[in-house]
C-alpha positions in Angstrom: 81.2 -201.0 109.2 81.8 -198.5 105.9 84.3 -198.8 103.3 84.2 -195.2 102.1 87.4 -194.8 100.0 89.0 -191.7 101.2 89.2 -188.4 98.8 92.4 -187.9 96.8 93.7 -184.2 96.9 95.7 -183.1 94.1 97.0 -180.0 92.9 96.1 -177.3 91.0 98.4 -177.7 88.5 97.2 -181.6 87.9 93.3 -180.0 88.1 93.9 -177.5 85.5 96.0 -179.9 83.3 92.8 -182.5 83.3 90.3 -179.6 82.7 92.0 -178.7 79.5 90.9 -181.9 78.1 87.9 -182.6 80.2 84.0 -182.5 78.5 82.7 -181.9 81.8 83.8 -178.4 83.6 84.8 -179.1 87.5 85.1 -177.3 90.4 88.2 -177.3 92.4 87.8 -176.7 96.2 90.9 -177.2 98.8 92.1 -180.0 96.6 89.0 -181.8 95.6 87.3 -181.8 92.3 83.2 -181.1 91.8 82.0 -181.6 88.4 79.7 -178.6 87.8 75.9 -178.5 86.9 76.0 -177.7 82.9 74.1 -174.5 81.7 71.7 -175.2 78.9 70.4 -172.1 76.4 67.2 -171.8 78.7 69.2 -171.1 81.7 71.3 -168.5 80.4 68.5 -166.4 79.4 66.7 -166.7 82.6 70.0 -165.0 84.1 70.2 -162.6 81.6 66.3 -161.2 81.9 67.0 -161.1 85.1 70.1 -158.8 85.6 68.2 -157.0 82.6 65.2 -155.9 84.8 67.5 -155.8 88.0 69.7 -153.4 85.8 66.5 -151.2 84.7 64.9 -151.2 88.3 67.9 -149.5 89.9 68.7 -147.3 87.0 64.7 -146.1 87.3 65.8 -145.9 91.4 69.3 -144.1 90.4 70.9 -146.5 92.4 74.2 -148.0 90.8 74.3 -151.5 89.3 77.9 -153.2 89.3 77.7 -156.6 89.2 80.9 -157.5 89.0 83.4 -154.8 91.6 
């Protein structure tokens, strides 16, 4: 037999209120709360070279890069 405690939902209003004052950034999904993976300096510069060179190889292709549309 389990004794997995069941999830509590709350609302968005209560999510936001707690991430205001929260170290940790979280997730909210239909009511449940993820805390999220952090970024470190490393990270963000992998992501950056690499919309850098995905930005240049379509510009060389004439192709439009939007990332965000």
């Amino acid at each position: 037999m389990s004794a997995v405690p069941a999830l509590k939902q709350i609302s968005i209003a209560e999510y936001l209120s707690r991430e205001e004052d929260s170290e940790v950034k979280h997730e909210y999904y239909r009511g449940e709360v993820f805390a999220m993976a952090g970024g470190t300096i490393a990270h963000n510069q992998v992501v950056s070279n690499t919309i850098g060179e995905l930005h240049n190889f379509l510009k060389a292709k004439n192709a439009r890069f939007s990332p965000m549309t």
